[in-house]
MMTF fields as JSON, N, C-alpha, C and O atoms, coordinates in Angstrom:
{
  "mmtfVersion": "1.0.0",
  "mmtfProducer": "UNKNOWN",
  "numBonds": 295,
  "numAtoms": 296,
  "numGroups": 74,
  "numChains": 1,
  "numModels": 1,
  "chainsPerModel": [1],
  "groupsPerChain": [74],
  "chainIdList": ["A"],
  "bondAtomList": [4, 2, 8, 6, 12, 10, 16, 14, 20, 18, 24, 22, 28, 26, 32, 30, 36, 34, 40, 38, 44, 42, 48, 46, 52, 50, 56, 54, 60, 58, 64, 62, 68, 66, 72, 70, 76, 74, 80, 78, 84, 82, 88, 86, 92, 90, 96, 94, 100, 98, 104, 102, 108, 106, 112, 110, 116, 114, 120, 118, 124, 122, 128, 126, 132, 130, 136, 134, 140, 138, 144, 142, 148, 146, 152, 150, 156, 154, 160, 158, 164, 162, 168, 166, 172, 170, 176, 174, 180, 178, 184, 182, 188, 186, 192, 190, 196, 194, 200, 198, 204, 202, 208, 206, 212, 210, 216, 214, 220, 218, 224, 222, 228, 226, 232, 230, 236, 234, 240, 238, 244, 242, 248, 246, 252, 250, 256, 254, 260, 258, 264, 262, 268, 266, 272, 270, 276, 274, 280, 278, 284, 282, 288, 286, 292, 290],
  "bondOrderList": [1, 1, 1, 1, 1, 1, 1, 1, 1, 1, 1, 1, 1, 1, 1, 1, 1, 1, 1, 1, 1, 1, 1, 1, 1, 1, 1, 1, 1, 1, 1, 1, 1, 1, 1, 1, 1, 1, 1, 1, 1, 1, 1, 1, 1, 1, 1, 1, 1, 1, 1, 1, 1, 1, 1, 1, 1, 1, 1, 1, 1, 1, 1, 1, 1, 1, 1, 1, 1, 1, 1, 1, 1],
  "groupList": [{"groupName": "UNK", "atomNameList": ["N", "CA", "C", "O"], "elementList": ["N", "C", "C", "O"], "formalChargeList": [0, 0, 0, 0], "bondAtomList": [1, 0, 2, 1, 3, 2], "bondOrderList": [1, 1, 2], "singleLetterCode": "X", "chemCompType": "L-PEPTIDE LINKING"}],
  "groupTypeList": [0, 0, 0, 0, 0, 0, 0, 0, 0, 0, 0, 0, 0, 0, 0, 0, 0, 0, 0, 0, 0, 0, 0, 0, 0, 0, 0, 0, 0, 0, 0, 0, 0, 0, 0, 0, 0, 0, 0, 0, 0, 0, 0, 0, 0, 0, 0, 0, 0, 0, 0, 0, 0, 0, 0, 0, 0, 0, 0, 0, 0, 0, 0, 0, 0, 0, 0, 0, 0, 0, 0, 0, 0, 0],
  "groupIdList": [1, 2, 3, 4, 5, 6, 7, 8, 9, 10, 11, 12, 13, 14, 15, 16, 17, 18, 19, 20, 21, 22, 23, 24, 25, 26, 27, 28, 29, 30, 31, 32, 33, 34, 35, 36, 37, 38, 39, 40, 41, 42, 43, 44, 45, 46, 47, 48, 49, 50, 51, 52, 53, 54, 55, 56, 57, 58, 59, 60, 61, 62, 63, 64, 65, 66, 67, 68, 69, 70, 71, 72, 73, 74],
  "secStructList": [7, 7, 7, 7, 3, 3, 3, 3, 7, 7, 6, 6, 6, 7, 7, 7, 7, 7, 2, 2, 2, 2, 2, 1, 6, 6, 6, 3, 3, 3, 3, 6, 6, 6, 3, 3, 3, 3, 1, 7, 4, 4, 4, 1, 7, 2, 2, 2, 2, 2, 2, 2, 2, 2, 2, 7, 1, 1, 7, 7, 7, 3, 3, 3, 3, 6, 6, 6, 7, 7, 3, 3, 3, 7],
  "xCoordList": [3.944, 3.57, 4.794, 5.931, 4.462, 5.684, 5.865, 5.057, 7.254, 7.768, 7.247, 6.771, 7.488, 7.196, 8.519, 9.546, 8.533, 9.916, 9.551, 8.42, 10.657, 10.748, 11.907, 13.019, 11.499, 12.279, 12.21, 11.194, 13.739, 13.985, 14.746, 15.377, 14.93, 15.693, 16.232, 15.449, 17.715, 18.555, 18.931, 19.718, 18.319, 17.595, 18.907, 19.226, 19.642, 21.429, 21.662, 22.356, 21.455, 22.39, 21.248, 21.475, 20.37, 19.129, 18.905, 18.605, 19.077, 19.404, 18.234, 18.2, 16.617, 15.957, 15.992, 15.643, 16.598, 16.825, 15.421, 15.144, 14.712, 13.616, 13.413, 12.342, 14.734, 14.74, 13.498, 12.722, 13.798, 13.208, 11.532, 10.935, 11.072, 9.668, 9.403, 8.647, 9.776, 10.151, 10.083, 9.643, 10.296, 10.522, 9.736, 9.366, 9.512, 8.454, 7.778, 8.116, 6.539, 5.894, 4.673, 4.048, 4.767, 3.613, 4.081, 3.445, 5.896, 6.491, 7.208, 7.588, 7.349, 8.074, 7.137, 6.369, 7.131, 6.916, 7.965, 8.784, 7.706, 8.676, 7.934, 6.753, 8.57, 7.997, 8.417, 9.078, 8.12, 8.261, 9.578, 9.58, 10.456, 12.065, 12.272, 13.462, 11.537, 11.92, 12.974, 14.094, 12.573, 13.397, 12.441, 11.309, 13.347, 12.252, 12.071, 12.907, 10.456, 10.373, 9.242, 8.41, 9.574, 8.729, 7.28, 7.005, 6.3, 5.044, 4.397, 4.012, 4.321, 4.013, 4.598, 4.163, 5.632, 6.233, 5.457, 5.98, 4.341, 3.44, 2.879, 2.336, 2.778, 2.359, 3.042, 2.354, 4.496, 4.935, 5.835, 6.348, 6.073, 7.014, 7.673, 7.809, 8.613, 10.028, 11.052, 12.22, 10.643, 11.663, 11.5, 12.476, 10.468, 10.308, 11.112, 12.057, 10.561, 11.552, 13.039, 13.61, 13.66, 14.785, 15.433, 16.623, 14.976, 15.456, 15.441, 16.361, 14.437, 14.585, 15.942, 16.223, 16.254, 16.773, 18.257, 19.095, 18.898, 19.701, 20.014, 21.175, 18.916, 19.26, 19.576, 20.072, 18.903, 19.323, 21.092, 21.98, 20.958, 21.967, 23.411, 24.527, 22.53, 23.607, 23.561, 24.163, 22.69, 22.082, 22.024, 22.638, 20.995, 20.476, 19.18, 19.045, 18.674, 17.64, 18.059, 18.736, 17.618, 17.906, 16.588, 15.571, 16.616, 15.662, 15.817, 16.605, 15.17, 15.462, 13.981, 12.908, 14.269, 13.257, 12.883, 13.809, 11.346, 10.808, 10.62, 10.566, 10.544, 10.17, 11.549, 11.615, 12.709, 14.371, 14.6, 14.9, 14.631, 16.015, 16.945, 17.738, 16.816, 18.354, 17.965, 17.057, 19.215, 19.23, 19.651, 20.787, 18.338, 18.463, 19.173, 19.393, 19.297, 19.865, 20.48, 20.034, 21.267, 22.258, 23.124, 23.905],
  "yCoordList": [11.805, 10.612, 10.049, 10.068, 9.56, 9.047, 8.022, 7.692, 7.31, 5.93, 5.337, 5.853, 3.866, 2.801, 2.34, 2.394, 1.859, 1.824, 0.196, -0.186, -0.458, -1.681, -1.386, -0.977, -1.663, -1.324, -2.849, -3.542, -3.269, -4.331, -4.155, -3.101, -4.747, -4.642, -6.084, -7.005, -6.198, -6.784, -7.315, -6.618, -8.658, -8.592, -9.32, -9.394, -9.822, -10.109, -8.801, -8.893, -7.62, -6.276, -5.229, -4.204, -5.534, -4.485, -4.798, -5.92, -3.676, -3.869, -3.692, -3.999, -2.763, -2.579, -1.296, -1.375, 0.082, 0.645, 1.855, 2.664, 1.657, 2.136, 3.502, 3.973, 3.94, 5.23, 5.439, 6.355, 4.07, 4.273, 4.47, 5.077, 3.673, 3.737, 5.587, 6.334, 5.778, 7.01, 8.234, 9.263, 8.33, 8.856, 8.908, 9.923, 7.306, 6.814, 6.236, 5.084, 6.796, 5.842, 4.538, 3.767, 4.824, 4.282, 2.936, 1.95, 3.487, 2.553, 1.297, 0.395, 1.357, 0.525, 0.158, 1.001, -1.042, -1.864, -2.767, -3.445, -2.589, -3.943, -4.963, -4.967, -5.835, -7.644, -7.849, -6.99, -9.13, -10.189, -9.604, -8.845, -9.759, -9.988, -8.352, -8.124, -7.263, -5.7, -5.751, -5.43, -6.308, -5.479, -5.197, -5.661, -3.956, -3.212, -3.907, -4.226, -3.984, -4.717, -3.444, -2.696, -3.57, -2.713, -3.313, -4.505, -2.082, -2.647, -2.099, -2.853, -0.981, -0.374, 0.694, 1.831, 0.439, 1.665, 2.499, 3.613, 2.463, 3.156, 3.792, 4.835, 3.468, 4.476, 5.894, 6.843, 6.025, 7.389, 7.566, 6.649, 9.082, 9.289, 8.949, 7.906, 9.155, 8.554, 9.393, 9.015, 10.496, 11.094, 10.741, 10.639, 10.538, 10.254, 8.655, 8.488, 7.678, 6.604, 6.411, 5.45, 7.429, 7.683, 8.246, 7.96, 8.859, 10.156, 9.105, 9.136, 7.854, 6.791, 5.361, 4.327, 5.607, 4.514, 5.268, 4.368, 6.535, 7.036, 7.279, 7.392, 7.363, 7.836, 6.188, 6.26, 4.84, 3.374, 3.883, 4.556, 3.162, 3.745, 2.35, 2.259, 1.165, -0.163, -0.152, -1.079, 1.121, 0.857, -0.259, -0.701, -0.716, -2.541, -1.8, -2.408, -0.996, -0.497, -0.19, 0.77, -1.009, -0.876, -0.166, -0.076, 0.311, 1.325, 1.275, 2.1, 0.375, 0.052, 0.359, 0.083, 1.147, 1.844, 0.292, -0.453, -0.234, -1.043, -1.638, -2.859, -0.97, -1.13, -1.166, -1.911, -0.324, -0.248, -1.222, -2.284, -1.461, -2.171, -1.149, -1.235, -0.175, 0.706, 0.95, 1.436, 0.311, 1.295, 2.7, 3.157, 3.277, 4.185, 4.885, 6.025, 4.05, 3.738, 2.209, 1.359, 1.511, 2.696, 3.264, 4.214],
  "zCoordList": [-21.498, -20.761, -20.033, -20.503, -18.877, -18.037, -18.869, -19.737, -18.57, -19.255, -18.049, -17.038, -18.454, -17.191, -16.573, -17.249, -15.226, -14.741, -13.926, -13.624, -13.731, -13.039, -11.898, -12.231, -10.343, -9.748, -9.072, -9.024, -8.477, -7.857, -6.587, -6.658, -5.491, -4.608, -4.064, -3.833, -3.873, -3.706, -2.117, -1.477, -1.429, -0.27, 0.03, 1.217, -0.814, 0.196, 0.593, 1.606, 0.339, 0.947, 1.408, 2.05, 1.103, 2.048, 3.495, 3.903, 4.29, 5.611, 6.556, 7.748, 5.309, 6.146, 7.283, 8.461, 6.466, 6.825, 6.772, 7.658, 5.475, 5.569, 4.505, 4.123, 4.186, 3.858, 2.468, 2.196, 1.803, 0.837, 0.531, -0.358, 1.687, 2.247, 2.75, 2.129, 3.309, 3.594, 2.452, 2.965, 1.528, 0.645, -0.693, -1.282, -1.142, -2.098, -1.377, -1.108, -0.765, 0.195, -0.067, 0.662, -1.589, -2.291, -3.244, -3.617, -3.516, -4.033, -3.581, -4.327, -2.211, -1.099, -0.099, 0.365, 0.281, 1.608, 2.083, 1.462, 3.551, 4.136, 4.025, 3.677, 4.304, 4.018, 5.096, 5.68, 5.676, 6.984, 7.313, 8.283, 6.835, 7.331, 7.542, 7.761, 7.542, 7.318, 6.645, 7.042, 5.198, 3.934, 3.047, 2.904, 2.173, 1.282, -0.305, -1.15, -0.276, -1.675, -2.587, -2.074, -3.886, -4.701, -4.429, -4.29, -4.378, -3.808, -5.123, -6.016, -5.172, -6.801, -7.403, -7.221, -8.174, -9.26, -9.71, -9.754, -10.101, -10.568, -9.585, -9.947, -8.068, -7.413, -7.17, -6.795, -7.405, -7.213, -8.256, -8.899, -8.461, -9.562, -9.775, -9.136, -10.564, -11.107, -10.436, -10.346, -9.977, -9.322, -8.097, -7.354, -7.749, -6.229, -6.014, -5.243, -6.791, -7.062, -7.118, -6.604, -7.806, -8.175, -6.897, -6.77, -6.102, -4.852, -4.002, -3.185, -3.892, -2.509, -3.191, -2.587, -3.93, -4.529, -4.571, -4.514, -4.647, -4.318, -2.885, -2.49, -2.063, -1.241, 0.35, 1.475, -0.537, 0.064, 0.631, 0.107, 1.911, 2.415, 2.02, 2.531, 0.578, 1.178, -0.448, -0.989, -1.575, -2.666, -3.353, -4.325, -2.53, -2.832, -4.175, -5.237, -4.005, -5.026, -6.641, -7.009, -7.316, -8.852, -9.504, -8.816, -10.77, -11.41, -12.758, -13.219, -13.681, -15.122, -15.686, -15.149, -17.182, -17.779, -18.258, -18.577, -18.307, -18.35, -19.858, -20.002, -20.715, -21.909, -22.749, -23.727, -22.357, -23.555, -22.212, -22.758, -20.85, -19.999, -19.63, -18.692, -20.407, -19.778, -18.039, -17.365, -17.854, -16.442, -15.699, -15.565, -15.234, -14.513, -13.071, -12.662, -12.777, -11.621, -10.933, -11.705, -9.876, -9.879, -11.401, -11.349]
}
C-alpha cells in the first residue's frame, strides 16, 4: 500500500514556472497569481510527486510522509 504524502509549496520563492504541473499533472495547479499549489497528492504517485518537486527550478516544493512527518523531500 502506498503511504500518504503531504505536499506544500512555498509561494515567497515559487516563480510559477510550471514544471511541476507538467510532470504531476494531477498533483499541481496554478492559482490566481500563477503559482503552484498542491491540488491533490493523492492524485499521482509518489514518484511522480517526488520527480516534479525535484525537478522545481527555485525548490519551493516540500514532500513530508503524512502520517511519521519525515521529510521526503527536499
Amino acid at each position: 500500500m502506498a503511504r500518504k504524502i503531504s505536499v506544500s509549496v512555498d509561494h515567497d520563492i515559487c516563480v510559477g514556472n510550471a514544471m511541476c504541473i507538467t510532470i504531476a499533472t494531477k498533483a499541481f495547479e496554478l492559482n490566481e497569481e500563477r503559482q503552484a499549489v498542491s491540488a491533490n497528492p493523492d492524485g499521482d504517485t509518489e514518484e511522480l510527486i517526488l520527480e516534479a518537486a525535484e525537478n522545481c527550478p527555485v525548490a519551493a516544493i516540500t514532500v513530508t510522509d503524512a502520517d511519521s512527518g519525515e521529510q521526503l523531500f527536499p
